[in-house]
N, C-alpha and C positions, 0 to 999 in steps of 0.2 A: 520722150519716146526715142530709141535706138536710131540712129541716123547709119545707115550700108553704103558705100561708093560699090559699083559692079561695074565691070566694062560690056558694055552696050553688046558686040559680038559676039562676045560668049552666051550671052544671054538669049542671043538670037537662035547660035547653033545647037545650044539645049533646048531650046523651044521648037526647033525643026521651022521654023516659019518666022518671016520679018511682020514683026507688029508694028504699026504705022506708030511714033511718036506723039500723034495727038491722043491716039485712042487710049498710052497707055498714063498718059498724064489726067486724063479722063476717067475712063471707065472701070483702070485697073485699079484707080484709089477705093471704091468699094470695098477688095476683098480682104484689109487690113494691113495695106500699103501704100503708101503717098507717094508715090513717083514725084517731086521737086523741081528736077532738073536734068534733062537730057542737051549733053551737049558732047558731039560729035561721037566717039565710043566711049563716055564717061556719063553713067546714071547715076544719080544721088536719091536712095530711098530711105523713106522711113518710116519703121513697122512698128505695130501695135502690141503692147507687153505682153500681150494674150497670143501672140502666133511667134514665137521666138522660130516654128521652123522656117521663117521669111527670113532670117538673120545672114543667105546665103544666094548666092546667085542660083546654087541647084536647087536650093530650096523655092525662091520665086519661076523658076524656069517651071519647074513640076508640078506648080499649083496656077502657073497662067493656062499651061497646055488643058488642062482641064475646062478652065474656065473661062478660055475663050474656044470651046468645044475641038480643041486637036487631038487628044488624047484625053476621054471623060474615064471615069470609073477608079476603083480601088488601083494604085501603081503595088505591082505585085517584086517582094525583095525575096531572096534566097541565101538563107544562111546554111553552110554546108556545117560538116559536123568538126570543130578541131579537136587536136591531142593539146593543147599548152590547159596546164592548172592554175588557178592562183588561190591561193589559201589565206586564209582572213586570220590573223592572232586575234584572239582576244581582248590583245593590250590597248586596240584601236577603238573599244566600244568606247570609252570615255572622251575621247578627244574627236573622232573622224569616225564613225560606226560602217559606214555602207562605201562598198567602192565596185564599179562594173568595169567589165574588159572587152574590149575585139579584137579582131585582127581583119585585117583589109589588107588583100595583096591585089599582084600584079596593076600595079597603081601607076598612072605615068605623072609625075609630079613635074610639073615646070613651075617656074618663077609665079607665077601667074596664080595657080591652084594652090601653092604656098602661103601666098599672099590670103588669097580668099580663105584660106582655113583658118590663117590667123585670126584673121579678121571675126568671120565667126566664134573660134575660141574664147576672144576677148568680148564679143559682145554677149556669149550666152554669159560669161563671167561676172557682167553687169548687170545682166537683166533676170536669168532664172537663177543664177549666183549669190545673189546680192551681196557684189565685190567681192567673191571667192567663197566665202561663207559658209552658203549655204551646199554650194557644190563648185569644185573645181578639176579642170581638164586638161589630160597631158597626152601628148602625142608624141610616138617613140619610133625610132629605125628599130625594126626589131630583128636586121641582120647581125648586130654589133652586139646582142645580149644570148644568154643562154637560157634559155624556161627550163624548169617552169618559176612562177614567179611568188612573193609572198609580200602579203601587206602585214605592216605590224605597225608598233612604237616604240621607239628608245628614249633616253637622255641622250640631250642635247651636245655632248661633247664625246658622245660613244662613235659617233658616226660622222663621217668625212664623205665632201665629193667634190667634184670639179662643177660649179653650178653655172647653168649658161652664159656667152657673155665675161668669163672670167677663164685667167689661166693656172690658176693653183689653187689644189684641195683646203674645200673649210668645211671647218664643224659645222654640225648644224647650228649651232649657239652662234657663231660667225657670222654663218648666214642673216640669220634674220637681224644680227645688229648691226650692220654692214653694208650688206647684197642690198642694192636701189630698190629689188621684189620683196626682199627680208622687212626692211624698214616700211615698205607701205603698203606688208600683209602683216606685218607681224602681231598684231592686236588680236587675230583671228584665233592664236597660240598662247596670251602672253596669260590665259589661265590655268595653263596645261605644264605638269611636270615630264612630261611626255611629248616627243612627236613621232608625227605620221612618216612612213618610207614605205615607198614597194624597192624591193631587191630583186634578185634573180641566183636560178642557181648557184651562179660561180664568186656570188656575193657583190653582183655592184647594182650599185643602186641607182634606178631608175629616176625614181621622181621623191620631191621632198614636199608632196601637197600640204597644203594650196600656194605654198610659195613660188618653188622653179626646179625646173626640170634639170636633171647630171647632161651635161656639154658631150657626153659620151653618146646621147641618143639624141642627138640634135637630129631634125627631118632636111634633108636636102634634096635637088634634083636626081640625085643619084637613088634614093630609098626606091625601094620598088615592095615593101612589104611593111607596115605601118601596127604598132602596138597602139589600141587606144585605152586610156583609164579615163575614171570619171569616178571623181571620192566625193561623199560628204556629209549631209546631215540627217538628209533625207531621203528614202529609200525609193520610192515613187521618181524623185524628180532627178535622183540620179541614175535612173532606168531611161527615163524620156530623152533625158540629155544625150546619152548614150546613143540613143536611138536616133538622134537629130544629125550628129556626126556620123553615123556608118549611112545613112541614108544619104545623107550629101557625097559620099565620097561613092557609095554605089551607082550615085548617076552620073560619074566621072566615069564608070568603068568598073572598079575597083570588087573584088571579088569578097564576100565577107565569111571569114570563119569565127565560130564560135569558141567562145573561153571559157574553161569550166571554174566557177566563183564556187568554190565551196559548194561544191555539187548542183549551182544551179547555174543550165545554157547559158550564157548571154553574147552579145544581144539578143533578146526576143522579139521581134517586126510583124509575131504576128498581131492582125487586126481585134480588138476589140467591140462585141458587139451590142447594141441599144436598141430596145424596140423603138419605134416614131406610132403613135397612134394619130391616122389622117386626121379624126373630128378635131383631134385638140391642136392639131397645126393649123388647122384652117380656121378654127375659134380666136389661136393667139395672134395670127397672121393678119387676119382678115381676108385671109383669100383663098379660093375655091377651086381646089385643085383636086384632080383626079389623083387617084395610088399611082398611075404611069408619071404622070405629068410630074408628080410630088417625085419619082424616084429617079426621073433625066437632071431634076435640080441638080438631086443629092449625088448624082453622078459628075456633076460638072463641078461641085467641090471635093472631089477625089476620094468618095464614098464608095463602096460596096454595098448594092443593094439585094437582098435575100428576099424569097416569097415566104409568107408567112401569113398569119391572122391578122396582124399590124406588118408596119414598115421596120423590116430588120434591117439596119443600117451597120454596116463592118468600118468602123473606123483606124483611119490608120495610126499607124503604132507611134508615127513623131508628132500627132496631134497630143498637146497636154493642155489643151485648154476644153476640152467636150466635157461635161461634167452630167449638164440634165439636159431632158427633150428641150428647153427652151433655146440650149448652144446649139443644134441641129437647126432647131425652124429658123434662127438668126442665117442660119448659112443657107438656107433653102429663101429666104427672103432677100442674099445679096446676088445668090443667082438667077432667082426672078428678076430681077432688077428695081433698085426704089425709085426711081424715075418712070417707072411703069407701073405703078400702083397708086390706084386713084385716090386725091384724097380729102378727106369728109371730116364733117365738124360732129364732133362729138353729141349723142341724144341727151345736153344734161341741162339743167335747168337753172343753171347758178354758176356763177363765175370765183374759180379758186383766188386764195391769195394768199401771202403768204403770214404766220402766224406773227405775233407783238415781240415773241420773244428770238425770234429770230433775228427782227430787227435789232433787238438790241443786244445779244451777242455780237454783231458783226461791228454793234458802237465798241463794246467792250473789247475786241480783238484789235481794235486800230488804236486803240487807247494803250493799251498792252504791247503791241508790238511798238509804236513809236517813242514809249519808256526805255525800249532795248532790251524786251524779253524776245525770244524764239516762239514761236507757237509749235506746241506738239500736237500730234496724232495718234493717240494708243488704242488699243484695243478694247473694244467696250466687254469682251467676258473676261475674266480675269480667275484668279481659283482663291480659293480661302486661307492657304500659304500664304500669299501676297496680300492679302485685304485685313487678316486677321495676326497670324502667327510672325510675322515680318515686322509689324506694325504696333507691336506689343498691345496688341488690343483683345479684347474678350468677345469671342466668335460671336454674332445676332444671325437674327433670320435675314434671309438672302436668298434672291431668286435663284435656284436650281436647274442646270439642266439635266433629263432624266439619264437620256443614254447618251454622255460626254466622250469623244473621240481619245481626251488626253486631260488628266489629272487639272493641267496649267489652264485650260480653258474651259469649264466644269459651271460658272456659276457666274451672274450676271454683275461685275460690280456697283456696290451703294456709295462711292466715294472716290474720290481722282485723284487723290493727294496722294497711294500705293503709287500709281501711273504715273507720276511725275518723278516718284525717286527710281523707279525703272528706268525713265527715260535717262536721267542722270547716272546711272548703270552703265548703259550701254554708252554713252558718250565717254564714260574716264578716260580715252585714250584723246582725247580734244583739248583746246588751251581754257585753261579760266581766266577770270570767271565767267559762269555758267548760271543762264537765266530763260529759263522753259518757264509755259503754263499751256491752259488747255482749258477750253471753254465747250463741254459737253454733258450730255444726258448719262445720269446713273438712273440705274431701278433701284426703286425701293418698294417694300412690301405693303399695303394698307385696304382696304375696304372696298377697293370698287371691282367694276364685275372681273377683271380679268385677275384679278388679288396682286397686283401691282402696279405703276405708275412711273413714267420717265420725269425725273427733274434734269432741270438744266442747272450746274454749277460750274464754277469758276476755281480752276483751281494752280494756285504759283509757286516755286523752288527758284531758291539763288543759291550756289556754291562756289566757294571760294576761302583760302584761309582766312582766317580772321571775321565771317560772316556773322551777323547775330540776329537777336529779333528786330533792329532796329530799321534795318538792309529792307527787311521784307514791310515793318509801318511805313518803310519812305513810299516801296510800291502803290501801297493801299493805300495813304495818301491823297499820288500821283491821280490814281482812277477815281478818288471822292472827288478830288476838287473838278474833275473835266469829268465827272457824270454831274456835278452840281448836289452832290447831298455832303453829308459829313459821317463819318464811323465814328463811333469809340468802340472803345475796347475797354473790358474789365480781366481783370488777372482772372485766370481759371486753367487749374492744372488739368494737363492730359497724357495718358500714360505713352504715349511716340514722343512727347517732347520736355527740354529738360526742366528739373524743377522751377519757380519763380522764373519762369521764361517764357512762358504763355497766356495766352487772353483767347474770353472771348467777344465777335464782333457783335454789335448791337445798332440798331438804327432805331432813335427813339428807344421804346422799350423793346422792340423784336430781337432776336437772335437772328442773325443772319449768318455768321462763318465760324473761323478761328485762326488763330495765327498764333507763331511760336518757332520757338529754335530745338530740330528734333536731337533728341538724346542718343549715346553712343551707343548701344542696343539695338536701336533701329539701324543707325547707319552702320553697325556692324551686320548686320543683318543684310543690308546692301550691297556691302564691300565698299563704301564709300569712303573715301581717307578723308576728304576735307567736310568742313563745315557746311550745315545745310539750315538754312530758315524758311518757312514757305507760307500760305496762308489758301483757303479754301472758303469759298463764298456760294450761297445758294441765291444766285441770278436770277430766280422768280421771286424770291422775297423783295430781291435789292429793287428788281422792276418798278414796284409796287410804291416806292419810296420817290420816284423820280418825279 
């Protein structure tokens, strides 16, 4: 989790009132912040992935005032109307699709509020970015440029600037092989014939996201009117972000106009709204709260409460973590306080435990990690591109979901061994060799009442030049001899791997896996330049053998 430094002071004088030191090493870890260490005007906090707006002192200032009752309810922001445009090319859907704008003036920037902007910068860039990624954020002097401004893409040697930090003009090409930002963003690009720029009328260029910003808009004590962007992959979360930064800078003071993105306002602050129905709060809570009582909570975590048939609750615009009534009752539960909620043994009649196969997954994963593989974590839906058509395999039935958000995430995977050459996807820019596995539940289809079934398998990828199938029997091996049984393997082709280069696994007479060295199809398929060999094990059979 994010670790913040804030100075104590400022904290104070945004919160209008001194909160005693114990109370907030105490009672203020509740609301998705760890207070660590207060010592003298220096606090070290650290926030939970889910409230990235805690990443700022104005952010925690704005959610204590509420919640140690100084200022409760909806904080109300006011975006006036501006004239600046920014116009989105097309060239940018491929590489960077989404970018939002503000403007924040009469801002008084000292060292201080500099500091803390960075600060947050870099951490939303960690945390709702992941490492630039997914969104990345520039802040501009916007006296030293001309609007209106334009997001596009060029090649890499079309374009020149002075990049922060540096005293003479480079290509963008330069940049990223080069620039200290280049070299350790550059992965985010290195698929793209194309990069991202915003310009500005009189042709200079602002920012080269997600790399670094032109030396030309550097923010100093001096700005008194601040250009914000916020590019990247996703449209939702570079709206939040957006809204995370103008809101910190408006409880500095700072005045916020609107950017017209391709004919849509932004930033938008206004609140979002959710019904709360009481029975089912007080069903999930276990506590018995009136509609008044239920609606002073949700005011003491900076809620707007509406009358209605249920509890209309206005959420505000830099929350990106509310999704369902269950994130509301969470919040209505840490302002009750869980120290104040009594508590009782459950009416059941049997004592859980935990299931056989679990135990022996977690044999299997110490056995596996202390061989010198990585363990992965992917994603249990996966889409039929990746299971099927990647995998030179011939499509089978496969758990469906009905009404899927996005293509990639559509269908429940039957197999882990797609998910491990993913995982090896996204690592190419790492040193090898390279040794993942991943010991998880696929769906498969068959007979019982819900017309499917989680199995537990086991499934491994080594990469590296020169790999073959022998890389991955030393693994398998490795894991017979320290589970105590023995494999063999009988030759048996499969169309992912190359010919006379695969088997399959057997214990006794069972079938248990397979292993093999995958063919250049697949890994073109991948974009994989080096060799790959791997092997896939079904964990409740092997159980059964032990």
């Amino acid at each position: 989790m994010p670790n913040i430094e804030i100075n104590k002071d400022k904290f104070k004088e945004l919160l209008g009132e001194d909160i005693d030191d114990e109370k907030l090493l105490k009672e203020a870890s509740y609301l998705g912040a760890h207070w660590h260490s207060i010592e003298q005007d220096k606090a070290e906090v650290e926030t939970y992935p889910n409230r990235p707006d805690l990443l700022s002192v104005e952010g925690l200032a704005r959610t204590y005032k509420a919640f140690f009752g100084l200022s409760t309810g909806l904080p109300g922001y006011h975006v006036n109307e501006g004239e600046i445009e920014l116009e989105v090319d097309k060239s940018v859907e491929e590489v960077r699709p989404y970018i939002g704008g503000a403007v924040v003036r009469e801002v008084d920037l000292t060292e201080e509020l500099i500091n803390n902007l960075i600060q947050l910068q870099e951490k939303l860039h960690e945390t709702m970015g992941r490492r630039r990624d997914k969104l990345a954020i520039g802040l501009h002097d916007l006296s030293v440029l001309e609007p209106n401004f334009r997001y596009t893409a060029v090649k890499p040697e079309e374009v020149s600037m002075v990049p922060l930090g540096k005293d003479r003009e480079m290509q963008l090409g330069e940049i990223v092989e080069e620039h200290e930002k280049g070299i350790e963003y550059s992965w985010i690009l290195e698929d793209h014939e194309k990069y991202p720029i915003i310009k500005d009328s009189g042709g200079n260029v602002l920012s080269f996201p997600p790399i670094i910003n032109n030396q030309l808009t550097e923010v100093d004590e001096k700005t008194k009117e601040i250009f914000v962007d916020v590019t990247g992959k996703n449209k939702e979360a570079v709206h939040k972000c957006l809204n995370i930064i103008v809101t910190a800078l408006a409880d500095r003071g700072g005045r916020v106009d609107s950017v017209n993105v391709d004919g849509e306002e932004l930033p938008d602050l206004s609140p979002t709204r959710m019904e709360l129905e009481l029975d089912y709060l007080n069903s999930v809570s276990g506590l018995d709260l009136s509609r008044e009582e239920a609606s002073e909570l949700l005011k003491k975590m900076n809620y707007g409460v509406k009358a209605g048939k249920e509890i209309g609750v206005e959420i505000p615009a830099y929350r990106t973590d509310i999704m369902h009534q269950y994130d509301l009752i969470e919040d209505v539960v840490i302002a009750y306080g869980y120290d104040d909620i009594e508590s009782a043994l459950p009416q059941v009649d049997q004592i859980g435990e935990q299931k056989s196969i679990e135990d022996f997954s977690s044999i299997v994963r110490q056995i596996m990690t202390s061989a010198g593989a990585l363990e992965a974590n992917t994603y249990f839906l996966s889409s039929k591109e990746k299971l099927f058509d990647r995998m030179e395999q011939e499509e089978q039935e496969i758990v469906e979901m009905k009404n899927p958000l996005t293509r990639d995430y559509s269908v429940l995977r039957n197999w882990l061994s797609p998910s491990m050459l993913e995982v090896l996807n996204n690592n190419k820019h790492h040193s090898y060799p390279q040794e993942f596995f991943e010991t998880e539940d696929v769906a498969l289809i068959d007979d019982s009442s819900t017309g499917s079934s989680n199995k537990r398998k086991l499934a491994y990828v080594v990469s590296d030049e020169g790999v073959d199938f022998n890389d991955a029997r030393k693994r398998l091996q490795v894991l017979g001899r320290d589970l105590g049984i023995r494999f063999n393997v009988k030759a048996s082709e499969k169309p992912f791997f190359k010919a006379n280069r695969s088997a399959d696994i057997f214990l006794e007479e069972k079938k248990v896996g397979f292993i093999g060295e995958y063919n250049s199809k697949v890994l073109e398929s991948w974009e994989l330049e080096k060799e790959v060999a791997g092997f896939e094990l079904d964990l409740e059979e092997v159980q059964n053998y032990r």
